[in-house]
Residue, then its C-alpha position, 0 to 999 in steps of 0.5 A: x605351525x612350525x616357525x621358519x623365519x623372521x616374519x615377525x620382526x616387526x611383530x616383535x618390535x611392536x611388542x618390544x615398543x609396547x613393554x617399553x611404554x605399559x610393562x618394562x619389568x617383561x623386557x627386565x627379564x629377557x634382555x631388553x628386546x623382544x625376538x621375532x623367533x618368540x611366542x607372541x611374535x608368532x602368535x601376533x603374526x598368526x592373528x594378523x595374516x590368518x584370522x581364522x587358523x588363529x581364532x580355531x586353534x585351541x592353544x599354542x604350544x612350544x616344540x619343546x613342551x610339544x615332543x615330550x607331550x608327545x612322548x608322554x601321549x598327552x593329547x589334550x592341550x591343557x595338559x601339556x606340561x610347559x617349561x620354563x626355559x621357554x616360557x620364561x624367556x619366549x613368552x616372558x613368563x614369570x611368577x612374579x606377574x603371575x606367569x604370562x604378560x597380562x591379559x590388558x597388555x596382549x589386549x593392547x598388542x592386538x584385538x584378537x589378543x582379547x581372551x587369548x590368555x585363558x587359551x593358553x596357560x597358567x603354570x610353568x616348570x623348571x627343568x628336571x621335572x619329571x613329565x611322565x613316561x613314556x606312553x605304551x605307543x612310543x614305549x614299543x617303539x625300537x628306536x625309543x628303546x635304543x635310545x632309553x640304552x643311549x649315553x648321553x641322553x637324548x637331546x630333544x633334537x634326537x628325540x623329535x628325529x628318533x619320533x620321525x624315524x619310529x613311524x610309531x613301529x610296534x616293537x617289544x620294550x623291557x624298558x619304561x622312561x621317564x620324560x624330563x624337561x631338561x631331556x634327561x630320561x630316567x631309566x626304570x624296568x617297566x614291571 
């Protein structure tokens, strides 16, 4: 599901309500005031309007954890590799709580919250990690060996448009790149 509006601000404002009264440290971190825009107002709102796409989903996923899962051929969602721009903030994640709001708190916001923390995931990264290289499929591509030649690096914006535009076209690549989290690929002859 690809979020296109604000249909979860009263998602969010219950959310903010409910930190403010059980868990004011998640709020410390993130200015206060819970988003409609961020991760549980989304899943809050999923759960709520369809029951049934929420209980099927395996996990969820953030697009920028998603493009360079993608990237990277992860296929599987425990795999993907979360980071902490993101999660920090959208999903008010942080070591100090042990990573994600507690399962009793998303229990609170919502009954189909029940078990959805195991769902999700344990562990963020702070940017600059290197999340892999890129997968043979997207390694062929031209356009993701134009963009390996590009300076500045790619942004995730250019990388999700440079995906739509490769179709995933098979195109010989002398060149291997390593996916970061901050965008920043790292070029390396592929041997």
């Amino acid at each position: 599901m690809v979020w296109k509006d604000a249909h979860g601000q009263g998602r969010s404002e219950e959310i903010t309500a409910l930190a403010r009264k059980i868990r004011p440290q998640y709020l410390a971190k993130i200015g206060g005031v819970y988003s409609s825009e961020w991760f549980f107002s989304k899943l809050l709102h999923l759960a709520r309007t369809d029951r049934k796409i929420f209980d099927a989903a395996a996990s969820f996923v953030e697009f920028t954890d998603y493009i360079p899962a993608i990237l990277t051929g992860v296929t599987s969602p425990g795999s993907i590799i979360r980071g902490i721009c993101a999660a920090g903030h959208k999903a008010m994640y942080n070591d100090t709580w042990n990573g994600l709001p507690d399962q009793e708190f998303l229990d609170e916001l919502s009954p189909a919250f029940k078990g959805l923390r195991s769902r999700l995931y344990e562990k963020a990264v702070p940017a600059g990690v290197n999340v892999g290289g890129l997968c043979p499929e997207w390694a062929r591509s031209s356009v993701c060996r134009r963009a390996s030649r590009s300076r500045p690096a790619p942004s995730t914006r250019t990388w999700a448009r440079s995906a739509r535009e490769c179709g995933r076209g098979a195109c010989e690549g002398a060149r291997h790149l390593d996916v970061r989290h901050d965008d920043r690929p790292e070029e390396r002859e592929t041997p």
